[in-house]
VOZABA-684191 format. One record per atom (N, C-alpha, C): x, y, z; residue in three letters; residue number from 1. Coordinates in steps of 0.2 Angstrom, whole numbers. Example, Ala and Ser with C-alpha at 12.3 -4.5 7.8 and 13.67 -1.06 7.14 Angstrom:
REM residues 2
<gufi <66, -28, 39>, ALA, 1>
<gufi <62, -22, 39>, ALA, 1>
<gufi <66, -16, 39>, ALA, 1>
<gufi <64, -11, 35>, SER, 2>
<gufi <68, -5, 36>, SER, 2>
<gufi <64, 0, 39>, SER, 2>
//
This chain:
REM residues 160
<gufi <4, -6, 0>, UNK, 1>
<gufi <0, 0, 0>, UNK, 1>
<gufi <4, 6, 0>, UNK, 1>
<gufi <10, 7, 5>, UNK, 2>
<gufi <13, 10, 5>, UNK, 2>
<gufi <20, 15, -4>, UNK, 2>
<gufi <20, 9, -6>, UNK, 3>
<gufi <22, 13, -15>, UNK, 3>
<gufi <16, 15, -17>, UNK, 3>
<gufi <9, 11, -15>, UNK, 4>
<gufi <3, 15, -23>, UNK, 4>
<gufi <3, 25, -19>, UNK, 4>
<gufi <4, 25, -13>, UNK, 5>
<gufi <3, 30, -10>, UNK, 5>
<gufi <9, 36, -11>, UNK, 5>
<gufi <16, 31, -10>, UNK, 6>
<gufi <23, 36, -15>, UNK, 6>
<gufi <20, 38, -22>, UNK, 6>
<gufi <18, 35, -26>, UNK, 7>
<gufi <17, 35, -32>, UNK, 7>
<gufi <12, 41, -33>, UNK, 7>
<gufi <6, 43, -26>, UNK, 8>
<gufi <1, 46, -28>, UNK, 8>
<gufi <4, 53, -26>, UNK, 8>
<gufi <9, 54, -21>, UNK, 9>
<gufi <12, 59, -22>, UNK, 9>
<gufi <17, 63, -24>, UNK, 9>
<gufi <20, 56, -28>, UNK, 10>
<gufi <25, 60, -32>, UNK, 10>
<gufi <19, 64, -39>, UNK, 10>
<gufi <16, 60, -41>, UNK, 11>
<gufi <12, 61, -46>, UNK, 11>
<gufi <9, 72, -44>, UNK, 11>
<gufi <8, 71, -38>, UNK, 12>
<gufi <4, 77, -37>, UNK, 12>
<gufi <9, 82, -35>, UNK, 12>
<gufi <15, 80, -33>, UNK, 13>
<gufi <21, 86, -33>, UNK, 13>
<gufi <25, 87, -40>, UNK, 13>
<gufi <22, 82, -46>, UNK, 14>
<gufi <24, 86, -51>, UNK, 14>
<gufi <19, 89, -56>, UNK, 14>
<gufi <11, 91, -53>, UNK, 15>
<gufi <5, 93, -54>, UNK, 15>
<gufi <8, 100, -54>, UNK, 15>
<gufi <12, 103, -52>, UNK, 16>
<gufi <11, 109, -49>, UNK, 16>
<gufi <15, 114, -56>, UNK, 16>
<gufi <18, 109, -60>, UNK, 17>
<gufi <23, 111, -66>, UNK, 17>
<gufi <16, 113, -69>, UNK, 17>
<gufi <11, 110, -68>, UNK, 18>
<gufi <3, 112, -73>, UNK, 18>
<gufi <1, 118, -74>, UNK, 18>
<gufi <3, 122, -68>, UNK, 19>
<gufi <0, 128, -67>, UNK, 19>
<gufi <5, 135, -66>, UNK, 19>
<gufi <10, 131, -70>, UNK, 20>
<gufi <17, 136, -70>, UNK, 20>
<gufi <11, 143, -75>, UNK, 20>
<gufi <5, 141, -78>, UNK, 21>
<gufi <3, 146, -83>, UNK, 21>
<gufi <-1, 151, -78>, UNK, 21>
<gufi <-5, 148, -73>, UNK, 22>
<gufi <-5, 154, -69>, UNK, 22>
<gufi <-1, 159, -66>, UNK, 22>
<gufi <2, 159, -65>, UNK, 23>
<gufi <11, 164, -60>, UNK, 23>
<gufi <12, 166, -67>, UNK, 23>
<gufi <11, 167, -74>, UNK, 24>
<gufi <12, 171, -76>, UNK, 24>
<gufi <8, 178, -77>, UNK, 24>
<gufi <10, 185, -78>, UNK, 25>
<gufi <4, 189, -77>, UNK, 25>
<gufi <5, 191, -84>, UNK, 25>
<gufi <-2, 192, -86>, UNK, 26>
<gufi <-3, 197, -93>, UNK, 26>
<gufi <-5, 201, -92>, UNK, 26>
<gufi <-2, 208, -92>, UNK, 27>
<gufi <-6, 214, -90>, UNK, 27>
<gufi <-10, 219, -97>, UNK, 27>
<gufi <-14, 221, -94>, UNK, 28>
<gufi <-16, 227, -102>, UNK, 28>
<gufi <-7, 231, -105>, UNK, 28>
<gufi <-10, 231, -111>, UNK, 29>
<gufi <-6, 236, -114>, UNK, 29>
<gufi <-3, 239, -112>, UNK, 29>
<gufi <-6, 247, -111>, UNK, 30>
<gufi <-3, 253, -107>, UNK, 30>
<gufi <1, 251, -100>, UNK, 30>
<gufi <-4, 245, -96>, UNK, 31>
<gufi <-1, 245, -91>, UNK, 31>
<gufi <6, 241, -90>, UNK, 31>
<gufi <7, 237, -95>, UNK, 32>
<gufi <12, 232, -97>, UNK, 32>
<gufi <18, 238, -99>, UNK, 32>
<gufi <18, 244, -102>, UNK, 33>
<gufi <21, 246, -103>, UNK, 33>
<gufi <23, 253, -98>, UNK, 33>
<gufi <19, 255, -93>, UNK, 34>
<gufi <22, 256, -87>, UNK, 34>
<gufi <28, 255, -83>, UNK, 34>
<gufi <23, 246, -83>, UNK, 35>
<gufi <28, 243, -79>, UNK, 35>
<gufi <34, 241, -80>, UNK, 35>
<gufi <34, 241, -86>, UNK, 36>
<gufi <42, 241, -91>, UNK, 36>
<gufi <43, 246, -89>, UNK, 36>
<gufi <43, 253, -90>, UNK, 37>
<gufi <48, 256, -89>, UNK, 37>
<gufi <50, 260, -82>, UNK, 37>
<gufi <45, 258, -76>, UNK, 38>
<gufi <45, 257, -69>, UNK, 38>
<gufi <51, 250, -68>, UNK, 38>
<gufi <52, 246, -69>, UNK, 39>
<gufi <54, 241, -68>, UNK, 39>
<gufi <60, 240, -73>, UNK, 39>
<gufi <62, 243, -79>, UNK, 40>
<gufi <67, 242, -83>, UNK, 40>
<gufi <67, 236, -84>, UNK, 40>
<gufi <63, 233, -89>, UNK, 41>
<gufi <63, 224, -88>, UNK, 41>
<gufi <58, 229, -98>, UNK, 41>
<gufi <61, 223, -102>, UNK, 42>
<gufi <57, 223, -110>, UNK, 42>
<gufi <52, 221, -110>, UNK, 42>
<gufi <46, 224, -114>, UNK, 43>
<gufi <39, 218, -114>, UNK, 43>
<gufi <42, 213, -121>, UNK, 43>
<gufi <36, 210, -119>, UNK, 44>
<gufi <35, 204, -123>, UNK, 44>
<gufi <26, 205, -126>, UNK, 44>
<gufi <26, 208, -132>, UNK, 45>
<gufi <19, 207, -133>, UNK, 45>
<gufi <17, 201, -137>, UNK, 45>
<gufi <11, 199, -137>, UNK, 46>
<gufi <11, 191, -139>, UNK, 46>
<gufi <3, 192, -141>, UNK, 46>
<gufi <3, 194, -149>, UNK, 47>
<gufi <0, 195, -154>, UNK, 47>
<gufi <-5, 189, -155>, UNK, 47>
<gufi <-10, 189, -155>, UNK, 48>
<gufi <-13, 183, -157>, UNK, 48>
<gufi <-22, 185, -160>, UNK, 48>
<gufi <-24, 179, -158>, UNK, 49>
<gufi <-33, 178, -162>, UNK, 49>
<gufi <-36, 174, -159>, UNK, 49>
<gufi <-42, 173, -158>, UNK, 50>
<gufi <-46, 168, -154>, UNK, 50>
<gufi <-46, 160, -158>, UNK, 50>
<gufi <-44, 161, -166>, UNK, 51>
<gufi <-47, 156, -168>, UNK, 51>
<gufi <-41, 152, -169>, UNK, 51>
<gufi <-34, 156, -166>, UNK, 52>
<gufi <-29, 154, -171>, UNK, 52>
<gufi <-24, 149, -163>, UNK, 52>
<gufi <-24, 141, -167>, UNK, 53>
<gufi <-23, 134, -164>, UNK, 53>
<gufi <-16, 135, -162>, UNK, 53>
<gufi <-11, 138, -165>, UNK, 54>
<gufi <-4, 140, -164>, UNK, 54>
<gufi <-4, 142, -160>, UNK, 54>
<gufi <-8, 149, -158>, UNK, 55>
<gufi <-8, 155, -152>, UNK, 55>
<gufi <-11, 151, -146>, UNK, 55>
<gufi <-15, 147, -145>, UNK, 56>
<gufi <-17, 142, -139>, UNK, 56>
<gufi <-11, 137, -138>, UNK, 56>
<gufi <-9, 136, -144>, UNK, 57>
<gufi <-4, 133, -141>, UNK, 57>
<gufi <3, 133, -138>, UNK, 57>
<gufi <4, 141, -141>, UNK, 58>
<gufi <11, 144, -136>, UNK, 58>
<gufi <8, 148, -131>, UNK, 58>
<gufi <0, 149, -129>, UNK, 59>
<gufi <-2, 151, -123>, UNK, 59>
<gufi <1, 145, -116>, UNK, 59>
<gufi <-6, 142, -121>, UNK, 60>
<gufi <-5, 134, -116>, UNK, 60>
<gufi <1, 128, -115>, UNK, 60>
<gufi <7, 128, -120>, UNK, 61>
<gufi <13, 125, -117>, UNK, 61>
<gufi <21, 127, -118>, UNK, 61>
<gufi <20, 134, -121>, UNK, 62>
<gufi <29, 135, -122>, UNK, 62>
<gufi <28, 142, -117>, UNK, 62>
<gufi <22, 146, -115>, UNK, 63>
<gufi <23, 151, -110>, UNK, 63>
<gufi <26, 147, -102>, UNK, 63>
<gufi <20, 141, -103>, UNK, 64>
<gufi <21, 138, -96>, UNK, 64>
<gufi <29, 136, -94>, UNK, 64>
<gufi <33, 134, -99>, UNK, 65>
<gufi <38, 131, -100>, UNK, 65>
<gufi <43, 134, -99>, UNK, 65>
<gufi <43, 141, -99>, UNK, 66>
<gufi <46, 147, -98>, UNK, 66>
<gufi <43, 152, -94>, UNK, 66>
<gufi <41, 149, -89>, UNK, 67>
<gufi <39, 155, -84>, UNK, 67>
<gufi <44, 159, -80>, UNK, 67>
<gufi <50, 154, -79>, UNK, 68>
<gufi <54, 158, -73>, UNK, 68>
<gufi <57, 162, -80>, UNK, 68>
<gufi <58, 160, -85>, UNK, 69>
<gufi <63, 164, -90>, UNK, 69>
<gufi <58, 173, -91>, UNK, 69>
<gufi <51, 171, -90>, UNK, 70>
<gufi <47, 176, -95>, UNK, 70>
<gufi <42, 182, -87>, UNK, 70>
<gufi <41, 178, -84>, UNK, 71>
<gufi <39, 183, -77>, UNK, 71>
<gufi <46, 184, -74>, UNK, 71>
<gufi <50, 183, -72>, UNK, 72>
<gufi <58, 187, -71>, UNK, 72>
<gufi <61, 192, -74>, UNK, 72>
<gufi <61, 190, -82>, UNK, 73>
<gufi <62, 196, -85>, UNK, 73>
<gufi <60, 198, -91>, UNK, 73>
<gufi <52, 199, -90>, UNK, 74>
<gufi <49, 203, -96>, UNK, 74>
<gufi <44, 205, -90>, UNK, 74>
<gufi <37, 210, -95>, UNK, 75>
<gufi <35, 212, -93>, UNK, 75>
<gufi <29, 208, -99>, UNK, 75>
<gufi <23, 206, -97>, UNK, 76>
<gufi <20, 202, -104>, UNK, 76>
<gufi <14, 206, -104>, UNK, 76>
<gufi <11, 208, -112>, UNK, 77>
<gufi <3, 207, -112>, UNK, 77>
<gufi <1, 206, -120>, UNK, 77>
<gufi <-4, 204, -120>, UNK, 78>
<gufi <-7, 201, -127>, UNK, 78>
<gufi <-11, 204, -129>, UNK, 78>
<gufi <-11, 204, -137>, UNK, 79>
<gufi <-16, 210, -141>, UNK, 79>
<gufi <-20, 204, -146>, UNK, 79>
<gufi <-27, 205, -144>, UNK, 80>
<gufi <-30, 201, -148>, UNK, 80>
<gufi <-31, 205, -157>, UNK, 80>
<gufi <-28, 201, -161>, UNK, 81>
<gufi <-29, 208, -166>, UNK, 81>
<gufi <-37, 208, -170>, UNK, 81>
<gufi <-39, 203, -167>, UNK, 82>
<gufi <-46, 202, -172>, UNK, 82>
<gufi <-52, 207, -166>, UNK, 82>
<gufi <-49, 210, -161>, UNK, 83>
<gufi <-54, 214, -156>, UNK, 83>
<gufi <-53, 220, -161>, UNK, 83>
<gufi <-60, 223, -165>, UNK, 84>
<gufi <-59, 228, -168>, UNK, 84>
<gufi <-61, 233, -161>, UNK, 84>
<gufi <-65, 233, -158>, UNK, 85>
<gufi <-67, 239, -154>, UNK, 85>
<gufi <-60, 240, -147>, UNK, 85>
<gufi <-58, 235, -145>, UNK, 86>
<gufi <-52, 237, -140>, UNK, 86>
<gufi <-46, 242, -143>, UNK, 86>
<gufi <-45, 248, -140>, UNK, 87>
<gufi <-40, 253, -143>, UNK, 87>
<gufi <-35, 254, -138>, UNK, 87>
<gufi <-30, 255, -139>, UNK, 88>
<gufi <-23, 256, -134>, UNK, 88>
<gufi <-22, 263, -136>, UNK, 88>
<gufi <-16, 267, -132>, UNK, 89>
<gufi <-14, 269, -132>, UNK, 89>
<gufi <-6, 270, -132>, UNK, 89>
<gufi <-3, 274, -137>, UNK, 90>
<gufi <4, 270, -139>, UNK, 90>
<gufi <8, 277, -144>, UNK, 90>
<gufi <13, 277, -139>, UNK, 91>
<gufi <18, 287, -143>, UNK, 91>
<gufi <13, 291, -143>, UNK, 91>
<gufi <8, 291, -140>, UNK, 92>
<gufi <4, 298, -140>, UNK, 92>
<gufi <-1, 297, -145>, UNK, 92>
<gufi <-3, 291, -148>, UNK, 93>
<gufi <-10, 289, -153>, UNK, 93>
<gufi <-14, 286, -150>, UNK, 93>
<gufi <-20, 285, -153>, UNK, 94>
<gufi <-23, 279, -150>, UNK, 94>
<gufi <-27, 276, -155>, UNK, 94>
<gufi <-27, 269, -154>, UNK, 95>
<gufi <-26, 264, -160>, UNK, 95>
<gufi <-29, 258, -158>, UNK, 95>
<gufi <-32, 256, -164>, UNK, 96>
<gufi <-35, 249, -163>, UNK, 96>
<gufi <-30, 242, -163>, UNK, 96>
<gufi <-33, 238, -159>, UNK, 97>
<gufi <-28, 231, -158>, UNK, 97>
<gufi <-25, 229, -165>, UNK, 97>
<gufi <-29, 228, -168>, UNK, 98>
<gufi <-25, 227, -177>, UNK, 98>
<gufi <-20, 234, -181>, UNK, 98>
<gufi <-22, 238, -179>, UNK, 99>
<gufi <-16, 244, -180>, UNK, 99>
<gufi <-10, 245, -177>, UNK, 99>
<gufi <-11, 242, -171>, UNK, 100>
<gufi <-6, 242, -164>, UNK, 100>
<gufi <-2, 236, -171>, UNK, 100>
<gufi <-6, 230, -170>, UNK, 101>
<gufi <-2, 226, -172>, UNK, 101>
<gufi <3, 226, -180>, UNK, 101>
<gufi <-2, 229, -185>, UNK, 102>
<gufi <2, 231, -188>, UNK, 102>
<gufi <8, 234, -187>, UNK, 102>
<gufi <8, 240, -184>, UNK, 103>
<gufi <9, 246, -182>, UNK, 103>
<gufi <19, 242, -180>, UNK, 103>
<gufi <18, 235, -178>, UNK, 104>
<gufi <24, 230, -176>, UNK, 104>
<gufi <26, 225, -181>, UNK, 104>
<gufi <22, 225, -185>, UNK, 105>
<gufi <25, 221, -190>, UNK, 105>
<gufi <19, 214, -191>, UNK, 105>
<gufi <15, 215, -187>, UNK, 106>
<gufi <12, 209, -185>, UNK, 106>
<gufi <5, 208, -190>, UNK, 106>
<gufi <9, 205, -195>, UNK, 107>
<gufi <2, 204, -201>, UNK, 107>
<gufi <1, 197, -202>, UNK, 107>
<gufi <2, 193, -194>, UNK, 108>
<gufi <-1, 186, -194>, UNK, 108>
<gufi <0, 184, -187>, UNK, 108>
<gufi <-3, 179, -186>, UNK, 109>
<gufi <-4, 178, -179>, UNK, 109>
<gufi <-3, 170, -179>, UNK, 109>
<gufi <1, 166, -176>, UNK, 110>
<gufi <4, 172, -168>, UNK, 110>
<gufi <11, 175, -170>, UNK, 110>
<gufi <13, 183, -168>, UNK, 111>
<gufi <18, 184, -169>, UNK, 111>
<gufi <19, 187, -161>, UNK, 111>
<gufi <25, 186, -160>, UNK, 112>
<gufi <29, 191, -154>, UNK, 112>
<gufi <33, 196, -157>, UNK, 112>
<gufi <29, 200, -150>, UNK, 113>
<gufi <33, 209, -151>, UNK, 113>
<gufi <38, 209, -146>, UNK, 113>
<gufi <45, 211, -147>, UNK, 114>
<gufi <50, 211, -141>, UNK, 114>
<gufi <49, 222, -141>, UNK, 114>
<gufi <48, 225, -133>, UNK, 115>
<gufi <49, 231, -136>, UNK, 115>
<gufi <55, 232, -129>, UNK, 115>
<gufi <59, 238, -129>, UNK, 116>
<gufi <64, 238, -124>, UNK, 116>
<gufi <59, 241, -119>, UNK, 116>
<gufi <61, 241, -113>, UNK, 117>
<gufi <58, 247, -106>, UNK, 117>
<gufi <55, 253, -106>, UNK, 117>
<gufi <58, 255, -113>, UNK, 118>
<gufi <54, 261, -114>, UNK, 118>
<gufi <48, 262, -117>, UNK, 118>
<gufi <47, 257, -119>, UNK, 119>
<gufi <39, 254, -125>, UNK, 119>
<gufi <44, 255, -134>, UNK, 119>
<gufi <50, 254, -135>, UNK, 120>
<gufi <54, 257, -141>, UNK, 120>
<gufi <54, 251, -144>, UNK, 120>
<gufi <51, 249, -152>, UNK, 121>
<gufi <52, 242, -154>, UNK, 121>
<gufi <57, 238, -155>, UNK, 121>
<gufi <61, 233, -154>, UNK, 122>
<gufi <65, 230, -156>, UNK, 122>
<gufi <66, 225, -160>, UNK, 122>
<gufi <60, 220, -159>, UNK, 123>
<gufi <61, 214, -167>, UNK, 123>
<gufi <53, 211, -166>, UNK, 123>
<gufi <51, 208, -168>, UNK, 124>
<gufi <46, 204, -171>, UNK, 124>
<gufi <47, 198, -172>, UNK, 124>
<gufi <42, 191, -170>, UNK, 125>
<gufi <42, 184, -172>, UNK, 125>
<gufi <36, 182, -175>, UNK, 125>
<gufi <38, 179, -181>, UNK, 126>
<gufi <32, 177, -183>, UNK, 126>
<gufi <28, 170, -185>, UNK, 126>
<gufi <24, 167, -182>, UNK, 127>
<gufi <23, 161, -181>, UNK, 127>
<gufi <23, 155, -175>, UNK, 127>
<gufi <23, 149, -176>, UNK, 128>
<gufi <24, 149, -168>, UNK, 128>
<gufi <30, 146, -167>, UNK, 128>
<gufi <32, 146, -163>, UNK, 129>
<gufi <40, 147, -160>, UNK, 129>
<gufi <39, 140, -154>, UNK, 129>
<gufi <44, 137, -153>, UNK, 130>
<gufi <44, 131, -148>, UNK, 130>
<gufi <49, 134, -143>, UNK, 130>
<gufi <48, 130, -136>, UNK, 131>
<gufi <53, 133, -130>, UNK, 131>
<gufi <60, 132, -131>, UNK, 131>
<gufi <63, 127, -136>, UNK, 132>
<gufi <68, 127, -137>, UNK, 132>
<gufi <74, 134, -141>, UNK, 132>
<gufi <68, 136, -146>, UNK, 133>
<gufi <69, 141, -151>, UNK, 133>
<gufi <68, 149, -148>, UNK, 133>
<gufi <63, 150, -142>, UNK, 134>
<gufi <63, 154, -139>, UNK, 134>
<gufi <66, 158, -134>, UNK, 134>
<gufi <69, 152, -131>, UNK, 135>
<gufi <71, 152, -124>, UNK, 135>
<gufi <78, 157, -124>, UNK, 135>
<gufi <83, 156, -131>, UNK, 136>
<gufi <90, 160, -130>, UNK, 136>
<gufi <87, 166, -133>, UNK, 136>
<gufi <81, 166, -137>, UNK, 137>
<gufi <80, 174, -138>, UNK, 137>
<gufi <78, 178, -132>, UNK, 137>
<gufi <73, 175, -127>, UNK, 138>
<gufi <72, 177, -121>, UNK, 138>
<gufi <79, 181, -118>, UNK, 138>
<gufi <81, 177, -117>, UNK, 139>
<gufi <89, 177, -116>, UNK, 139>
<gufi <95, 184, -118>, UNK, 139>
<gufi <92, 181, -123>, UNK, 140>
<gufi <95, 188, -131>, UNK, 140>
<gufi <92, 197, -130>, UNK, 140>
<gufi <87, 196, -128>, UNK, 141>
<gufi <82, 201, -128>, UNK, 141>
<gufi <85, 204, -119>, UNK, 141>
<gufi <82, 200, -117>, UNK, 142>
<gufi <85, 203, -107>, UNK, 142>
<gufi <90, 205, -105>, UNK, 142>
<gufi <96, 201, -107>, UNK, 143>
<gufi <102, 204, -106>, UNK, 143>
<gufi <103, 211, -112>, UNK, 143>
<gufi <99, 213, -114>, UNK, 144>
<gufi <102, 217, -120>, UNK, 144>
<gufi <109, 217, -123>, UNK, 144>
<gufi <108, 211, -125>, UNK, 145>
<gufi <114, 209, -130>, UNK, 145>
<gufi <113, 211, -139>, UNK, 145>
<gufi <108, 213, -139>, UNK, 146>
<gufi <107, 218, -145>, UNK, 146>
<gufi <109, 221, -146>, UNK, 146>
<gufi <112, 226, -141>, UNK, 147>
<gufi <117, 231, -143>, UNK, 147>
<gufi <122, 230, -143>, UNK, 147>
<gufi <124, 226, -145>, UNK, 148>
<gufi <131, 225, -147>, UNK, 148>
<gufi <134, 216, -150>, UNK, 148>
<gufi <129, 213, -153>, UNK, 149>
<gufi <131, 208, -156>, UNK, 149>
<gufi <124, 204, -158>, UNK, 149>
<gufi <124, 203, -164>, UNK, 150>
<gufi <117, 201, -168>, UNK, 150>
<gufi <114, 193, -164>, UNK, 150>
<gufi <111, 191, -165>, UNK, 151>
<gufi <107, 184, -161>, UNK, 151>
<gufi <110, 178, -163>, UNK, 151>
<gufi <111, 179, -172>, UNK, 152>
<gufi <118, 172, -173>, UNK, 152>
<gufi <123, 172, -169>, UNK, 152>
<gufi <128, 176, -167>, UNK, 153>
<gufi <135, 178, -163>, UNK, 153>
<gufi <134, 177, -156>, UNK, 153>
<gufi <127, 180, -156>, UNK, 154>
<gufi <124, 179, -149>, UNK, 154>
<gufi <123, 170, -145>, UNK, 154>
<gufi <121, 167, -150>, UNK, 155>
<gufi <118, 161, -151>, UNK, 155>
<gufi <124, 157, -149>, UNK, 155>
<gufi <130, 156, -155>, UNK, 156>
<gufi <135, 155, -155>, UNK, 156>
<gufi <141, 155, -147>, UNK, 156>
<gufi <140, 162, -146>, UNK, 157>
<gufi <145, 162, -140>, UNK, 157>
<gufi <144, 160, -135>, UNK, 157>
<gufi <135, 159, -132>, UNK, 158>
<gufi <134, 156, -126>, UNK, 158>
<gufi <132, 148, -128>, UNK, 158>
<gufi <134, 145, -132>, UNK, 159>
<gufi <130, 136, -134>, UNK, 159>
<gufi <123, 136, -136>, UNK, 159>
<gufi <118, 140, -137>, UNK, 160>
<gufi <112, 138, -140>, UNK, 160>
<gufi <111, 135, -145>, UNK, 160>
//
């Protein structure tokens, strides 16, 4: 009786990796971009659409996967670009989630917007991205290793 009982708690002390997608926060827009640059940390926008299978699926397992990488050091929020009525504001305009999105390059969903601390663009992704593929850009982006060494050189000098 005793192993069916180990087996029932080891199973339940690795339940918890489940909910690594809670402990992440996604804030509004504006407010995501505050707290970038209150807190000097990059955002991460994360472009998406209700209908689109890829954008559920880096919600649902490559965020989770990267929690400590993505709540340590970004600041997160999500622009539905198919919400025509939700409007941001953004450099003094105010703009619809599809224009915002365009507005970064984002002419397909799921795309990631990396912006610096100060809400300043820096690059764009487009499609879905796995935690392998993401992880040293996370990486790339935080350390602001941008300024001064492209992502290949970057990639290269640390073993990615």
């Amino acid at each position: 009786m005793l192993p069916g009982s180990l087996v029932v708690l080891l199973l339940l002390s690795i339940q918890p990796s489940a909910g690594h997608a809670q402990s992440l926060t996604w804030l509004p827009f504006e407010e995501a971009l505050a707290r970038a640059d209150s807190s000097n940390r990059p955002v991460l926008v994360d472009v998406w659409a209700p209908w689109c299978g890829w954008c559920h699926k880096l919600k649902n397992e490559v965020y989770p996967a990267l929690t400590v990488e993505l709540s340590g050091q970004f600041v997160l929020t999500r622009i539905n670009r198919d919400n025509r009525e939700a409007e941001h504001h953004y450099r003094g305009q105010k703009i619809t989630s599809l224009r915002l999105a365009q507005k970064f390059g984002a002419q397909q969903v799921p795309t990631l917007v990396f912006l610096n601390a100060r809400g300043d663009y820096l690059l764009h992704i487009t499609g879905f991205v796995d935690k392998k593929t993401l992880k040293p850009l996370l990486t790339y982006i935080a350390t602001e290793a941008y300024h001064h060494q492209s992502f290949e050189a970057f990639q290269k000098k640390n073993g990615f």
